[in-house]
C-alpha positions as CSV (number, residue, x, y, z in Angstrom):
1,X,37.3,-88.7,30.2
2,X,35.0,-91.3,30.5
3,X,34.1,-94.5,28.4
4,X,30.7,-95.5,28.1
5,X,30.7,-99.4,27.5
6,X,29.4,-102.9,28.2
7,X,32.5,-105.3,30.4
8,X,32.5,-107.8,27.4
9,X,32.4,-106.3,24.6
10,X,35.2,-106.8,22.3
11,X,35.3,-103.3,21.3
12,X,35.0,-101.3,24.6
13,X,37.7,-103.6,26.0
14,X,40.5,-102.9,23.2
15,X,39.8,-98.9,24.2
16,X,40.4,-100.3,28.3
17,X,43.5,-101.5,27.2
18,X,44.8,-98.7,25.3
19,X,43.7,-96.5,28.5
20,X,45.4,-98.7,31.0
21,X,48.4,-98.9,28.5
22,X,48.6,-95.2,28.5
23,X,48.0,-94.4,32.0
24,X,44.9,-92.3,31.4
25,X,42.5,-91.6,33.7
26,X,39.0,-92.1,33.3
27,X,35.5,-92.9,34.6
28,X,33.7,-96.0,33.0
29,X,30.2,-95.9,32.8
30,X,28.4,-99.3,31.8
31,X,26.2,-99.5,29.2
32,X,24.0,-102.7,29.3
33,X,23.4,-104.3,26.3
34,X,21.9,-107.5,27.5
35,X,19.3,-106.2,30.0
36,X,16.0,-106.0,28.3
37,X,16.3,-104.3,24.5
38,X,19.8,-103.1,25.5
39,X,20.4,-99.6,27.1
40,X,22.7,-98.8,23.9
41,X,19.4,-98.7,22.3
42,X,17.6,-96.0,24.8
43,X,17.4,-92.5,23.6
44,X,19.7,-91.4,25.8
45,X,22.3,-93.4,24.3
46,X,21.8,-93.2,21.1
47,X,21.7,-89.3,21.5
48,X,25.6,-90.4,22.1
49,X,26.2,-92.9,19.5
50,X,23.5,-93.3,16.9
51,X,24.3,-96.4,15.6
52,X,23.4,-98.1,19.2
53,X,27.0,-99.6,20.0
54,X,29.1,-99.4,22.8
55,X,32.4,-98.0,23.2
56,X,32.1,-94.0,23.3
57,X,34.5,-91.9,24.8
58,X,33.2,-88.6,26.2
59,X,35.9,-86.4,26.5
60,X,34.0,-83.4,28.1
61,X,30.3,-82.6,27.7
62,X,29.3,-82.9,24.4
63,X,32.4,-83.9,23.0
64,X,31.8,-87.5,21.9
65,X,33.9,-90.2,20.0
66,X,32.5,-93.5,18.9
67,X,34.1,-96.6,16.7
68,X,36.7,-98.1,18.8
69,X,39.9,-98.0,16.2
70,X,38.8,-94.6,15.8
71,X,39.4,-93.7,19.1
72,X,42.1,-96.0,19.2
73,X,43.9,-93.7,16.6
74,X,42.9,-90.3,18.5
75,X,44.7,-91.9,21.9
76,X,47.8,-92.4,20.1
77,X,47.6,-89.0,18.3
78,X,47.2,-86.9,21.5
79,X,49.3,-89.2,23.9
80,X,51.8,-91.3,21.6
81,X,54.0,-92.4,24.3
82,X,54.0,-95.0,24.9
83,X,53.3,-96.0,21.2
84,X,51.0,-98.8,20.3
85,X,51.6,-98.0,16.8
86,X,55.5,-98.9,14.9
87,X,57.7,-96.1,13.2
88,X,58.2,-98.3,10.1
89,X,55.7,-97.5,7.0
90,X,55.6,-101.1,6.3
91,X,54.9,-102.4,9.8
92,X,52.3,-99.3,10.7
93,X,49.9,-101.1,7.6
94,X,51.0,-104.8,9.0
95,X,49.4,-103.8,12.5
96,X,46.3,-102.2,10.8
97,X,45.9,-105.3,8.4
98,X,45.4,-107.3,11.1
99,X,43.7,-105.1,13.5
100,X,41.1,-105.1,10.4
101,X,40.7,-108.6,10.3
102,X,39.1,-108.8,13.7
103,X,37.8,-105.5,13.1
104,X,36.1,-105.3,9.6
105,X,36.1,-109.4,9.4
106,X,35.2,-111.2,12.4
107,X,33.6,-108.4,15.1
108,X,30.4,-107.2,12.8
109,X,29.3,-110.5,12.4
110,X,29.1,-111.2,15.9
111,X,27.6,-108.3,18.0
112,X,24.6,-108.8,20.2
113,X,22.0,-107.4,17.2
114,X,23.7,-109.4,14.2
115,X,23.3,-112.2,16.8
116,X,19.4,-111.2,17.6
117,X,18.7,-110.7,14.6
118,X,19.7,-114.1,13.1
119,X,17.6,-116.0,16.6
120,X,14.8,-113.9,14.6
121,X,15.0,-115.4,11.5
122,X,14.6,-118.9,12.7
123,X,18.5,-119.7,12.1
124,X,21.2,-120.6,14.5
125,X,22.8,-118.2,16.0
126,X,25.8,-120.2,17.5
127,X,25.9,-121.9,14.5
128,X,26.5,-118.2,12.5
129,X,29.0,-117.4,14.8
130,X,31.1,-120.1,15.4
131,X,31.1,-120.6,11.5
132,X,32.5,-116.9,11.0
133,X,34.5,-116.2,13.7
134,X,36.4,-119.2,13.7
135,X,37.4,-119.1,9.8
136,X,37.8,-115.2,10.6
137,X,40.7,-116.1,13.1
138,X,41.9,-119.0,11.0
139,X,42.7,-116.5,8.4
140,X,44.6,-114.3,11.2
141,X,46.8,-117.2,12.4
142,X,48.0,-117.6,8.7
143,X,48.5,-113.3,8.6
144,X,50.1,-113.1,12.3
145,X,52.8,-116.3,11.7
146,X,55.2,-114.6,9.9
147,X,54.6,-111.5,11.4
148,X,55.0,-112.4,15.3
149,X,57.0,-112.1,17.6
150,X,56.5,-111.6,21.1
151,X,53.6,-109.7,19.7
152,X,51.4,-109.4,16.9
153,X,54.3,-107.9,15.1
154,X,57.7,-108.0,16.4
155,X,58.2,-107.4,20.0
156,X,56.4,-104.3,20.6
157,X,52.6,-104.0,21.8
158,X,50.1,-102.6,19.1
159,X,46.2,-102.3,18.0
160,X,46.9,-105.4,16.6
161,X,47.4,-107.4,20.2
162,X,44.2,-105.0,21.8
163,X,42.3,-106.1,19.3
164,X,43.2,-110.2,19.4
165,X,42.9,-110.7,23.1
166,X,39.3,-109.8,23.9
167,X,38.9,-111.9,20.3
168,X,39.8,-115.0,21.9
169,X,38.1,-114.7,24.6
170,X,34.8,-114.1,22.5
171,X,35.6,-117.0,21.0
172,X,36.3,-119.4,23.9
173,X,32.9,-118.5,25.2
174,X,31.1,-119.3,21.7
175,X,32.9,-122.7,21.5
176,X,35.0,-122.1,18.9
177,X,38.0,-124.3,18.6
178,X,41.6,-122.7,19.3
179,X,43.6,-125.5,18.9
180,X,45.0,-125.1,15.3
181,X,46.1,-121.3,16.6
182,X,49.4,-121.5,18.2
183,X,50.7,-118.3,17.4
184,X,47.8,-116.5,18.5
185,X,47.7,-118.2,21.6
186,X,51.2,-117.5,22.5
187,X,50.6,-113.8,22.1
188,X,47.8,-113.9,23.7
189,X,49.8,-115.4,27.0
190,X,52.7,-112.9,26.5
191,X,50.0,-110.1,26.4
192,X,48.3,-111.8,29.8
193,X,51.4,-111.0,31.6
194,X,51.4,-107.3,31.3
195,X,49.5,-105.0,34.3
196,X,47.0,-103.1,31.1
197,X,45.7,-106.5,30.2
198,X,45.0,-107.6,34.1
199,X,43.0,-104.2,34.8
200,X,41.2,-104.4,31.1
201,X,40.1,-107.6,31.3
202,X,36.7,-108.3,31.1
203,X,36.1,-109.9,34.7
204,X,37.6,-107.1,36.3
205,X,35.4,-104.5,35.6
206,X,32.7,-103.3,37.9
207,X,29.5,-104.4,35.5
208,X,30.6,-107.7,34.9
209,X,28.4,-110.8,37.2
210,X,30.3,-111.2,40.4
């Protein structure tokens, strides 16, 4: 396999979680999405992905996948153990409610060409996204307090954690104020402890500025 992606994004690292998680092998090939109009937006890559975003997950030539939860989904199909999703009905839609949140609520209105794109129309781009992500994770806090416990939900690791830890960090960079989200700080810590977080994380990968 190999997962073409870009160290911070939000999206490519929940997938380098999940893989480190799972103990699958892989190649990572950076994508830059900074340098000059962005490499996701060459031909080459969008041959790959045509919507221009980073990750995708080649799993042999010519066999692409694309949307992180997506793939997300297919890891824990084809290698469930160990399971980032819960047995219970009830607590499987809990995890996906919130994975949503930072997915569907709070990740679109920050990526690189929603934040271009709003430098372009004469507007504020920090502004935007401090405005959005921050209400985006105030709303989570309320979902994940009676939900939590080590983890997102309960005391087992899921989607839900993958996708709230490289959140965070996003927002820490942007300036957004964390201080009113103690529960999602403390999960955040319990998830810094384990070894898929260390190797996923952002710093650690060979395309991020040493």
């Amino acid at each position: 396999m190999k997962l073409h992606g870009f160290w911070r994004s939000t999206s490519t690292w929940r997938v380098r979680i999940a893989l480190a998680y799972k103990n699958l092998a892989h190649e990572y090939v950076p994508v830059d999405l900074l340098a000059g109009e962005g490499a996701q937006n060459s031909l080459e890559h969008r041959q790959l992905n045509p919507m221009a975003q980073v990750p995708v997950l080649e799993l042999e030539q010519g066999l692409y996948l694309t949307q992180s939860i997506a793939i997300l989904e297919y890891l824990e199909e084809r290698w469930p153990k160990p399971p980032l999703l819960p047995r219970d009905p009830l607590a499987r839609v809990r995890v996906r409610q919130l994975t949503e949140v930072v997915n569907a609520g709070i990740q679109p209105l920050q990526n690189t060409g929603v934040e271009r794109h709003v430098a372009s129309l004469g507007a504020d781009p920090s502004a935007w996204i401090q405005r959005f992500v921050g209400r985006g994770l105030a709303a989570l806090e309320a979902m994940t307090l009676p939900l939590a416990g080590r983890y997102s939900v309960g005391d087992a690791l899921t989607f839900a954690d993958l996708t709230l830890v490289p959140e965070l960090a996003f927002a820490r960079r942007v300036g957004v104020d964390l201080s009113r989200l103690p529960t999602l700080l403390r999960v955040e810590a319990n998830c810094a402890q384990l070894d898929c977080f260390k190797k996923a994380h952002a710093d650690a990968q060979p395309d991020a500025p040493r």
